[in-house]
Chimera marker file (.cmm) of the C-alpha trace (Angstrom):
<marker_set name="trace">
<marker id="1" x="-1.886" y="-10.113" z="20.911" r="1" g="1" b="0" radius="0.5"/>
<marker id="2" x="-1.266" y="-10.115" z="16.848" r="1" g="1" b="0" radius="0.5"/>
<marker id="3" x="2.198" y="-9.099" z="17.706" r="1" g="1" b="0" radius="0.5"/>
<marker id="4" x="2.853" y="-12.094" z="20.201" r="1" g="1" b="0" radius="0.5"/>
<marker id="5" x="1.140" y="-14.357" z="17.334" r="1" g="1" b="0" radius="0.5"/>
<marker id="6" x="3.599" y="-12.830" z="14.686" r="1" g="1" b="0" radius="0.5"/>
<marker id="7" x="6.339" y="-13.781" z="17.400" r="1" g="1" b="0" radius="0.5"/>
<marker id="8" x="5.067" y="-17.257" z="17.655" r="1" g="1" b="0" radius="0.5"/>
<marker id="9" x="4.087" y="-18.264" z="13.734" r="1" g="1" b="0" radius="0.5"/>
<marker id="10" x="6.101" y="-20.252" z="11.230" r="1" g="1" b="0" radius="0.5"/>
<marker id="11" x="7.130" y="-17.506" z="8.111" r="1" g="1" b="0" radius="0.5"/>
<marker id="12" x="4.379" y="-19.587" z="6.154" r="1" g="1" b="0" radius="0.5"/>
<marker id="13" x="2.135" y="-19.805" z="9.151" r="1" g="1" b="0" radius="0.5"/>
<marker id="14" x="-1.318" y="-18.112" z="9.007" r="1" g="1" b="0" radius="0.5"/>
<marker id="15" x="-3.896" y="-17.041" z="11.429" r="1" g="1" b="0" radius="0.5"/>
<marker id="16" x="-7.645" y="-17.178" z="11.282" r="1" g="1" b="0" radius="0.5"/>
<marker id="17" x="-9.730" y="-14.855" z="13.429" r="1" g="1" b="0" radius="0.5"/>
<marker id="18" x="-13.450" y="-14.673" z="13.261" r="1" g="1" b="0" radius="0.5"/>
<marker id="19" x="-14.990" y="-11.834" z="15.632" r="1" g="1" b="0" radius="0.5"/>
<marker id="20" x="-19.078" y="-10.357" z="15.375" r="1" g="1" b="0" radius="0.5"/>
<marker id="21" x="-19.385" y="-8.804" z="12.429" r="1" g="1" b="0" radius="0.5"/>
<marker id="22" x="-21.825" y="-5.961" z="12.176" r="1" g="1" b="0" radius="0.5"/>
<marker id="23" x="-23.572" y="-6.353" z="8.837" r="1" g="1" b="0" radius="0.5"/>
<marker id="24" x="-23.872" y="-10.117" z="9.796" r="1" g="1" b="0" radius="0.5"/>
<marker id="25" x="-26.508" y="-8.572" z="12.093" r="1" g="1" b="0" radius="0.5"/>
<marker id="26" x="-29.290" y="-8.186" z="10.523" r="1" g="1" b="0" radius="0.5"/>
<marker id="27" x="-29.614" y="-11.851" z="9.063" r="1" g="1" b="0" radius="0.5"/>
<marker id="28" x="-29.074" y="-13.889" z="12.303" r="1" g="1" b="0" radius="0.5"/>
<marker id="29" x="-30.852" y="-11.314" z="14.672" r="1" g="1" b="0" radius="0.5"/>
<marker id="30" x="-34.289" y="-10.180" z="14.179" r="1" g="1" b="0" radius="0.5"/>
<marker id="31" x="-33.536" y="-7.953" z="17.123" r="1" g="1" b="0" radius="0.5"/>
<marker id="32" x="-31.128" y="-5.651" z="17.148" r="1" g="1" b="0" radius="0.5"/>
<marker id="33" x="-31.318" y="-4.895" z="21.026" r="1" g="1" b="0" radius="0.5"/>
<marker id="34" x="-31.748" y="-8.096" z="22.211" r="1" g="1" b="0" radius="0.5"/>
<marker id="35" x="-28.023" y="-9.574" z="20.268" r="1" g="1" b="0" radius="0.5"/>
<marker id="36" x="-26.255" y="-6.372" z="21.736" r="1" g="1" b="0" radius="0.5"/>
<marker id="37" x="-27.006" y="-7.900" z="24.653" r="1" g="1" b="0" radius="0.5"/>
<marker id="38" x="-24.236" y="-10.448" z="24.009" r="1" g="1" b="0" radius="0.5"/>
<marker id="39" x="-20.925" y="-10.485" z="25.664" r="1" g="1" b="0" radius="0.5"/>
<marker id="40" x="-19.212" y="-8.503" z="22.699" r="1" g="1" b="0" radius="0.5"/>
<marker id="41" x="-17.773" y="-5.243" z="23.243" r="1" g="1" b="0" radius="0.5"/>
<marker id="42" x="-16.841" y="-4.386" z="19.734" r="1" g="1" b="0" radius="0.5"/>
<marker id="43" x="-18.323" y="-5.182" z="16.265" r="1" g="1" b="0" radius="0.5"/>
<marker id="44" x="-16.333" y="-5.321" z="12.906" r="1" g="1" b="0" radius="0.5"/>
<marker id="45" x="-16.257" y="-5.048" z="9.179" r="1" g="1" b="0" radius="0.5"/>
<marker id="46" x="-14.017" y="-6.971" z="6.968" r="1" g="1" b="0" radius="0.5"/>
<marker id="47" x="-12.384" y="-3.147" z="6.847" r="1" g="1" b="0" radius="0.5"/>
<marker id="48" x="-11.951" y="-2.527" z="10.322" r="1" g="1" b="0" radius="0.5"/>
<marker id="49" x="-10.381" y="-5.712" z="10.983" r="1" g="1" b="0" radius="0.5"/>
<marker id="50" x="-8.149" y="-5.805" z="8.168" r="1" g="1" b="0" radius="0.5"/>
<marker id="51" x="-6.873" y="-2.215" z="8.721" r="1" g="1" b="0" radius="0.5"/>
<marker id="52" x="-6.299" y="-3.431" z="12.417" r="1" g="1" b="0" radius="0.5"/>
<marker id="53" x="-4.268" y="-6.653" z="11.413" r="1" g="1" b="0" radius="0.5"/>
<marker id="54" x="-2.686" y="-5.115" z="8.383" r="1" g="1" b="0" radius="0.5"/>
<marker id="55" x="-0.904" y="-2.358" z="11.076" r="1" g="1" b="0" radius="0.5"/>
<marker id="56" x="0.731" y="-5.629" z="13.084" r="1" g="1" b="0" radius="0.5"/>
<marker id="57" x="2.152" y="-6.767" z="9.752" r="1" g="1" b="0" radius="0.5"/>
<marker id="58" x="-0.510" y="-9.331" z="8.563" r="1" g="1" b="0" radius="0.5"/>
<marker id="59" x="-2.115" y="-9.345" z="5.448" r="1" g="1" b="0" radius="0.5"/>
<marker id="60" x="-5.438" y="-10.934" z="4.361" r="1" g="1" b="0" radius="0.5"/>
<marker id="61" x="-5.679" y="-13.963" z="2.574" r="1" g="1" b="0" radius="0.5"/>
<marker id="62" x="-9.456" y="-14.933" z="2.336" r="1" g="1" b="0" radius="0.5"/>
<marker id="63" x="-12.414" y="-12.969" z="4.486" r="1" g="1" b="0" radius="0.5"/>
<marker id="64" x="-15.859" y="-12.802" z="4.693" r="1" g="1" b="0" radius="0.5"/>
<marker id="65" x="-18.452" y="-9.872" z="6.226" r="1" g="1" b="0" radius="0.5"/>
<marker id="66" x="-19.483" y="-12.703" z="8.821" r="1" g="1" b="0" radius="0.5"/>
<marker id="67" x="-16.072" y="-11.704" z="9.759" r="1" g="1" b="0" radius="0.5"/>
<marker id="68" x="-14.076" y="-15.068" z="9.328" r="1" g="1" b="0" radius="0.5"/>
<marker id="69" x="-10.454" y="-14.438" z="7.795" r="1" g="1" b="0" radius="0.5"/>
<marker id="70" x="-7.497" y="-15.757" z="7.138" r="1" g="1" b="0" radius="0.5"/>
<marker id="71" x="-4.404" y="-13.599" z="7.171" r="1" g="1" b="0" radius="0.5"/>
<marker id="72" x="-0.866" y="-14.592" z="6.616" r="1" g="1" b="0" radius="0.5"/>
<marker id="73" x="2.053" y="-12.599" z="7.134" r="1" g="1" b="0" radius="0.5"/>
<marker id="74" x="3.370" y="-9.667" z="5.513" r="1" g="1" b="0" radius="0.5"/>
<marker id="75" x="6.371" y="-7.217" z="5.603" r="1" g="1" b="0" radius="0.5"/>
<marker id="76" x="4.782" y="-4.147" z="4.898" r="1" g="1" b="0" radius="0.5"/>
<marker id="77" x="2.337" y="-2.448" z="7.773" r="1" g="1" b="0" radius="0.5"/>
<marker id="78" x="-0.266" y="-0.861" z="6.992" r="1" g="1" b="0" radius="0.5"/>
<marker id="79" x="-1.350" y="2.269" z="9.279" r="1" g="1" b="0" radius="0.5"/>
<marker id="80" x="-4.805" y="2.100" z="9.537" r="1" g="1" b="0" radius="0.5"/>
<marker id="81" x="-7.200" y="5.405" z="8.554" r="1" g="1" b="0" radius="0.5"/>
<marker id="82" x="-10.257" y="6.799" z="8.644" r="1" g="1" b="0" radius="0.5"/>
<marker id="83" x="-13.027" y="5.650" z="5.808" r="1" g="1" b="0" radius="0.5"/>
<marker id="84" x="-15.578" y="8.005" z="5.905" r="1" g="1" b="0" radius="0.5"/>
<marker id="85" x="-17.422" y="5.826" z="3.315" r="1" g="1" b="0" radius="0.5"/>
<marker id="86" x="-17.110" y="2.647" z="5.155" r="1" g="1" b="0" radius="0.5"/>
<marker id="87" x="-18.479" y="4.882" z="8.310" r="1" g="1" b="0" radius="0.5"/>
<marker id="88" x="-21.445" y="6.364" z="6.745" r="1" g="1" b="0" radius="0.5"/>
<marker id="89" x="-22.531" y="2.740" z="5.780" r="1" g="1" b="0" radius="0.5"/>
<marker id="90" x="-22.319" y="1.534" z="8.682" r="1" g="1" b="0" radius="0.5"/>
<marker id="91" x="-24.024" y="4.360" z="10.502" r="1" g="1" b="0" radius="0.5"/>
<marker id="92" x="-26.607" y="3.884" z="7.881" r="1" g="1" b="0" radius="0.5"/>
<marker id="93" x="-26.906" y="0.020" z="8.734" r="1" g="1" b="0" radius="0.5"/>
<marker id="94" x="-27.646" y="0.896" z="12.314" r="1" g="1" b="0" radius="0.5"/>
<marker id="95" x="-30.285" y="3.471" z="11.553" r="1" g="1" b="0" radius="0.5"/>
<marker id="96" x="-32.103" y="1.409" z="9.360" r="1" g="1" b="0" radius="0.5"/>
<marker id="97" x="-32.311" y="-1.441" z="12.440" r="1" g="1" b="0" radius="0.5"/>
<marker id="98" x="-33.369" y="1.133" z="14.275" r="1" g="1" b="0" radius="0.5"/>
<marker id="99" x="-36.069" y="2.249" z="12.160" r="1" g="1" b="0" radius="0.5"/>
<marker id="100" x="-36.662" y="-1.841" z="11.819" r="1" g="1" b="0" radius="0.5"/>
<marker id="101" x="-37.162" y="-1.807" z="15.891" r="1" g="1" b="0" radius="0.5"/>
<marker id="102" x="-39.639" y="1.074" z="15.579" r="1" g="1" b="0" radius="0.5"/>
<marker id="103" x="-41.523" y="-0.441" z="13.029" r="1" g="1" b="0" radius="0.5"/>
<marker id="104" x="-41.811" y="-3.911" z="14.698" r="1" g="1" b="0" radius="0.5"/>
<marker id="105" x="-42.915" y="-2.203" z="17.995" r="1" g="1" b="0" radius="0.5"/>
<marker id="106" x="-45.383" y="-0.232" z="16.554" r="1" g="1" b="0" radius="0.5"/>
<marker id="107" x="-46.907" y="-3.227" z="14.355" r="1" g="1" b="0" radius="0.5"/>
<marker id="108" x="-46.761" y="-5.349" z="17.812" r="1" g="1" b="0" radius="0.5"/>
<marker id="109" x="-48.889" y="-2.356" z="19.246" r="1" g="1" b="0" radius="0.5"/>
<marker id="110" x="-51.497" y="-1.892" z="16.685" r="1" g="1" b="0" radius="0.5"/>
<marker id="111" x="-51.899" y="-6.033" z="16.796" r="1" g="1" b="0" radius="0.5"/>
<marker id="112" x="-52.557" y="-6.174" z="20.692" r="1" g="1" b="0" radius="0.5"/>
<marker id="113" x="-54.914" y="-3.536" z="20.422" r="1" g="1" b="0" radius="0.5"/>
<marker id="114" x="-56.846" y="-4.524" z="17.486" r="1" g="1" b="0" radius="0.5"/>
<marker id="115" x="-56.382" y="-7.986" z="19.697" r="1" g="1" b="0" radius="0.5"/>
<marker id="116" x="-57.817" y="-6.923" z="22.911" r="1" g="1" b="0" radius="0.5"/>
<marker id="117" x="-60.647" y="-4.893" z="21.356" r="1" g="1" b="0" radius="0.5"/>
<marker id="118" x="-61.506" y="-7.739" z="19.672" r="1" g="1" b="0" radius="0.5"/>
<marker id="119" x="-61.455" y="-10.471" z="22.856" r="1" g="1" b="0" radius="0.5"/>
<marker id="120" x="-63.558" y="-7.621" z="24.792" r="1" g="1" b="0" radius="0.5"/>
<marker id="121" x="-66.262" y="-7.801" z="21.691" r="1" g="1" b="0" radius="0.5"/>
<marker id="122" x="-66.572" y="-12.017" z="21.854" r="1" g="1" b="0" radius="0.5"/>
<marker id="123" x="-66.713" y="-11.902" z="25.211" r="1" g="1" b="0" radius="0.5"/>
<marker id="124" x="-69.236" y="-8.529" z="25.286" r="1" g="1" b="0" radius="0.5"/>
<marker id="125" x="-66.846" y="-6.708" z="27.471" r="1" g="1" b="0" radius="0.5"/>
<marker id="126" x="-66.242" y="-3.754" z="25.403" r="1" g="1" b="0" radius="0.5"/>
<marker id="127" x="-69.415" y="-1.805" z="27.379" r="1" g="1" b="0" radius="0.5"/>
<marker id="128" x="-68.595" y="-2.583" z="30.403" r="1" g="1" b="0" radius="0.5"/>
<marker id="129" x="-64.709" y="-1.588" z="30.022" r="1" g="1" b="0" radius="0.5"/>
<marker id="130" x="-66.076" y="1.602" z="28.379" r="1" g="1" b="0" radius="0.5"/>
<marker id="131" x="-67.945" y="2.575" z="31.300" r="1" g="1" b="0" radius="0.5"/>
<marker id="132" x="-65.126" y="1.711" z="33.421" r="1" g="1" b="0" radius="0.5"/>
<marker id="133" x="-62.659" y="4.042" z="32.146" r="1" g="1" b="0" radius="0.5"/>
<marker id="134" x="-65.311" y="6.652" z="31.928" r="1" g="1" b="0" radius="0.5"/>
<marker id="135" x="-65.710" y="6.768" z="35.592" r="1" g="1" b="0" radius="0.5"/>
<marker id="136" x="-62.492" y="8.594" z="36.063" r="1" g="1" b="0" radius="0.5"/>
<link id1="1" id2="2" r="1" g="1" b="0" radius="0.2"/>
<link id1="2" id2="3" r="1" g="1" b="0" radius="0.2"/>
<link id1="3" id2="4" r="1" g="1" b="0" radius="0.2"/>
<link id1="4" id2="5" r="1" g="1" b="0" radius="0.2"/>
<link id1="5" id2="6" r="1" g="1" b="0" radius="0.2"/>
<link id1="6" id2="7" r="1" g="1" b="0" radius="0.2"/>
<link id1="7" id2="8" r="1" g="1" b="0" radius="0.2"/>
<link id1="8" id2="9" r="1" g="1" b="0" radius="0.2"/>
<link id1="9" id2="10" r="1" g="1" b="0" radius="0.2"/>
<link id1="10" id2="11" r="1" g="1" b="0" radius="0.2"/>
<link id1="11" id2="12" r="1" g="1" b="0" radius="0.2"/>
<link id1="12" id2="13" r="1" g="1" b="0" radius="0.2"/>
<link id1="13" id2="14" r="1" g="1" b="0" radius="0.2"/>
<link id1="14" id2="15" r="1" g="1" b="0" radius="0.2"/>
<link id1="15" id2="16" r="1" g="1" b="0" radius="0.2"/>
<link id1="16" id2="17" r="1" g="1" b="0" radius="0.2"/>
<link id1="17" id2="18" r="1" g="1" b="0" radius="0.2"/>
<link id1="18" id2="19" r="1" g="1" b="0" radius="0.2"/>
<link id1="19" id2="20" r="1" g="1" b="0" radius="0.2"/>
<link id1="20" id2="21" r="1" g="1" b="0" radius="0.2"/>
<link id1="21" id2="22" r="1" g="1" b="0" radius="0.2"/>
<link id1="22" id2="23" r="1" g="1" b="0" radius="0.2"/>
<link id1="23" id2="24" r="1" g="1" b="0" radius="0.2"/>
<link id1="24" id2="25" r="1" g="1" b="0" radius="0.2"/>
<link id1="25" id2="26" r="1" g="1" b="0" radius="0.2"/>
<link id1="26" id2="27" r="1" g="1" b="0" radius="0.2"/>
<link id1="27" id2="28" r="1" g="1" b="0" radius="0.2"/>
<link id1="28" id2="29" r="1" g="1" b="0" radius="0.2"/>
<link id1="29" id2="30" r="1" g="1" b="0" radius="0.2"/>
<link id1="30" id2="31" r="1" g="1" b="0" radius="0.2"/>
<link id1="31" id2="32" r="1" g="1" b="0" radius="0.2"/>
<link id1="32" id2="33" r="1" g="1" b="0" radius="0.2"/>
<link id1="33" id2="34" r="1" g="1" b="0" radius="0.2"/>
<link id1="34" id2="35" r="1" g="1" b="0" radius="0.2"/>
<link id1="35" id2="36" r="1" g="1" b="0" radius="0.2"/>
<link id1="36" id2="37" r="1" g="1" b="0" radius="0.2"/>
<link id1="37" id2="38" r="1" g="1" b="0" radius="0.2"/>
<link id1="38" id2="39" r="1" g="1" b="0" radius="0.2"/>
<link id1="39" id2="40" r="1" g="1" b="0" radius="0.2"/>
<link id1="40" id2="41" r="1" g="1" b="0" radius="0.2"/>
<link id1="41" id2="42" r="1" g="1" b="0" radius="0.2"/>
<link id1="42" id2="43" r="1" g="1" b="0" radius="0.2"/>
<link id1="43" id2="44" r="1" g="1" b="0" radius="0.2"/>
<link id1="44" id2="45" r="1" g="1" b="0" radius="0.2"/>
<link id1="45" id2="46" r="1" g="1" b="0" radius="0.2"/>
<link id1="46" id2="47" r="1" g="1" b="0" radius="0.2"/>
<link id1="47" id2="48" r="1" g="1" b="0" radius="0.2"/>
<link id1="48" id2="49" r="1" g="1" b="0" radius="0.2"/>
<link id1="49" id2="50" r="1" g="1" b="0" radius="0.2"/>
<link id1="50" id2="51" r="1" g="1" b="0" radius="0.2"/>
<link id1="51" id2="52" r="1" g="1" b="0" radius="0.2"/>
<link id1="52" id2="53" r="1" g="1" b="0" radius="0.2"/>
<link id1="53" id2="54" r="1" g="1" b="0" radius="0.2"/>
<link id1="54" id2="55" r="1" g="1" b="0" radius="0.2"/>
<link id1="55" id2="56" r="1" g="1" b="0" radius="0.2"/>
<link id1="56" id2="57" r="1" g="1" b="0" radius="0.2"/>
<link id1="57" id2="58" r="1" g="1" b="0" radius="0.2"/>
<link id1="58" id2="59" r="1" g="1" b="0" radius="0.2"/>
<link id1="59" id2="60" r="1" g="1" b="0" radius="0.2"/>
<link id1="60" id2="61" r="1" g="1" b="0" radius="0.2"/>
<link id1="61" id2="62" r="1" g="1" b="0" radius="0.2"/>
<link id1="62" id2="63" r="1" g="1" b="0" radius="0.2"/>
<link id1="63" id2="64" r="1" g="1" b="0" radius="0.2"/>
<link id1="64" id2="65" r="1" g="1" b="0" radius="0.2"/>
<link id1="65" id2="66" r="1" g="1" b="0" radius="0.2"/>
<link id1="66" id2="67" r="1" g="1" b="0" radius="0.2"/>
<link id1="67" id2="68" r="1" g="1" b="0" radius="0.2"/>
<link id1="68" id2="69" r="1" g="1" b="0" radius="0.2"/>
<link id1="69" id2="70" r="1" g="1" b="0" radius="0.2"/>
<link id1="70" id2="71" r="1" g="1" b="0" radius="0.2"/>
<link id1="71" id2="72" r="1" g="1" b="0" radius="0.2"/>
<link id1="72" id2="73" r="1" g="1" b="0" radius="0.2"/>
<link id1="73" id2="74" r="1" g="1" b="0" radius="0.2"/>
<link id1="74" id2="75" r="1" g="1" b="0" radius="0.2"/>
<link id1="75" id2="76" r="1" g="1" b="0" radius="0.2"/>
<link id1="76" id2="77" r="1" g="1" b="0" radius="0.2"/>
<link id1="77" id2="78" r="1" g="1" b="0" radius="0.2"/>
<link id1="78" id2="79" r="1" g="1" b="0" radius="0.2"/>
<link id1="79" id2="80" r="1" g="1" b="0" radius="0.2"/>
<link id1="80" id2="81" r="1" g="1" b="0" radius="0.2"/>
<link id1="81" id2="82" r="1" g="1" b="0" radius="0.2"/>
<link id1="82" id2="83" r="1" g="1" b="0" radius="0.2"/>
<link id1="83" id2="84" r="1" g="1" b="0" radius="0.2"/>
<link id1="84" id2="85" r="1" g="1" b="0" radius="0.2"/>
<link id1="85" id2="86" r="1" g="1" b="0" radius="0.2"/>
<link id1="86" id2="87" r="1" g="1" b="0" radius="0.2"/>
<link id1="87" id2="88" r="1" g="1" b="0" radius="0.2"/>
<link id1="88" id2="89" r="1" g="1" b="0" radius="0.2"/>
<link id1="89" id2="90" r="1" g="1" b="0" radius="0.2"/>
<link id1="90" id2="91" r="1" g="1" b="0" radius="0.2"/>
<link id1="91" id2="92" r="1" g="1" b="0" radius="0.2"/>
<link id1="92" id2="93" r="1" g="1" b="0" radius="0.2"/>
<link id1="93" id2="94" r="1" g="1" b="0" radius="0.2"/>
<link id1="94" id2="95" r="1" g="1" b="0" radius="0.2"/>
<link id1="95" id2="96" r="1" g="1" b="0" radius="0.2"/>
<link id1="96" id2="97" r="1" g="1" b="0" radius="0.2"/>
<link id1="97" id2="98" r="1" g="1" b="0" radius="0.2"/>
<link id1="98" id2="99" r="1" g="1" b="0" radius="0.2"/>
<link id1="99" id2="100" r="1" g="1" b="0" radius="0.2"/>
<link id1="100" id2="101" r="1" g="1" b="0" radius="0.2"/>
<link id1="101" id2="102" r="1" g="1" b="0" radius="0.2"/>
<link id1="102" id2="103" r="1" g="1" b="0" radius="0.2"/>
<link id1="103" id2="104" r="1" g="1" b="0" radius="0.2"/>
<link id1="104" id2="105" r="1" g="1" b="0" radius="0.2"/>
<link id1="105" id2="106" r="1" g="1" b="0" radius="0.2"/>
<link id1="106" id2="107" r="1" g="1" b="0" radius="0.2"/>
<link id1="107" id2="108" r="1" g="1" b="0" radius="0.2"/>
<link id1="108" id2="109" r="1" g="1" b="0" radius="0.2"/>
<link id1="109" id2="110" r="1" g="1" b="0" radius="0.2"/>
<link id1="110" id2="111" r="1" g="1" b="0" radius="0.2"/>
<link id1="111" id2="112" r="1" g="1" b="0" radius="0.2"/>
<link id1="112" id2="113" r="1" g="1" b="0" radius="0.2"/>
<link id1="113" id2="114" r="1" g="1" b="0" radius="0.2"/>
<link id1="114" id2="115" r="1" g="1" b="0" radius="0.2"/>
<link id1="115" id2="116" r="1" g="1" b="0" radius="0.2"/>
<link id1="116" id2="117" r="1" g="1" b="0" radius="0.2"/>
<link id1="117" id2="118" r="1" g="1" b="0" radius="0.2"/>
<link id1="118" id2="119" r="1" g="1" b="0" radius="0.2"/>
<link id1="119" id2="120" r="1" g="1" b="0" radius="0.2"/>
<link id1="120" id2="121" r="1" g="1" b="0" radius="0.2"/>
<link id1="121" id2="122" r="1" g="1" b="0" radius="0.2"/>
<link id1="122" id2="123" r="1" g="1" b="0" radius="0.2"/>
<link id1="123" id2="124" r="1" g="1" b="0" radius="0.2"/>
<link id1="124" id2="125" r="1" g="1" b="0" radius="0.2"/>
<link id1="125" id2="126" r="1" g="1" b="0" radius="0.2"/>
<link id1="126" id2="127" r="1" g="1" b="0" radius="0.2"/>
<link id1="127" id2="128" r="1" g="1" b="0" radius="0.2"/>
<link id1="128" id2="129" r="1" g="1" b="0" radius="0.2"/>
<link id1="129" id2="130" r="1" g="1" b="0" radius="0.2"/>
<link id1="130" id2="131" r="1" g="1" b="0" radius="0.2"/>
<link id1="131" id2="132" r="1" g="1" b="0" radius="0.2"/>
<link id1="132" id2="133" r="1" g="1" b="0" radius="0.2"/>
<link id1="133" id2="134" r="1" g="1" b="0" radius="0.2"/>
<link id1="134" id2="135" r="1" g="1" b="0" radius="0.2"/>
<link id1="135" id2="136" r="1" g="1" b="0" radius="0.2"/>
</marker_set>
């Protein structure tokens, strides 16, 4: 596609592209599971998707992590490589909404039960629900 767009641009002509950036994650969804639900197949950093427009001859003009860029043309490609630092942090990202997920379930837990154990006390159920599961 960024070749056929290189075919089809003016010299001067740029391209914007904005695709789901992965750090953007964290601030627009509280859950983690729930926006890989989406209809994406592949999340970016401004890295990944430079490296991958730089090797079609493009080079960036403006970008944010949101992933929204601008990138104009350029003569020199770029062959993209492996950042092991750029990896590891985002690796580390997705452990630590991971860890966020755990921690929000486990809250959510402790809440219904302190919840329920409560509502059984107003309504003097707790006995009675005792004795129930007692029976076993």
């Amino acid at each position: 596609m960024l070749k056929l767009l290189k075919e089809c641009l003016n010299p001067e002509g740029m391209i914007y592209i904005e695709v789901p950036g992965i750090y953007s994650i964290p601030k627009n969804y509280p859950d983690f599971l729930r926006y890989l639900q989406n209809a994406h197949l592949y999340y970016f950093t401004l890295s990944s998707l430079t490296q991958i427009v730089n090797k079609n001859g493009f080079e960036l003009v403006f970008g944010d992590e949101y992933i929204r860029a601008i990138f104009k043309q350029s003569e020199t490609k770029v062959h993209a490589s492996y950042n092991e630092k750029s990896a590891n942090k985002v690796i580390y990202l997705l452990q630590q909404l991971d860890s966020r997920k755990t921690r929000t379930i486990a809250r959510f837990r402790r809440f219904s039960y302190r919840f329920i154990v409560r509502s059984l006390e107003v309504f003097h159920l707790k006995g009675v629900m005792r004795r129930i599961f007692q029976k076993k």
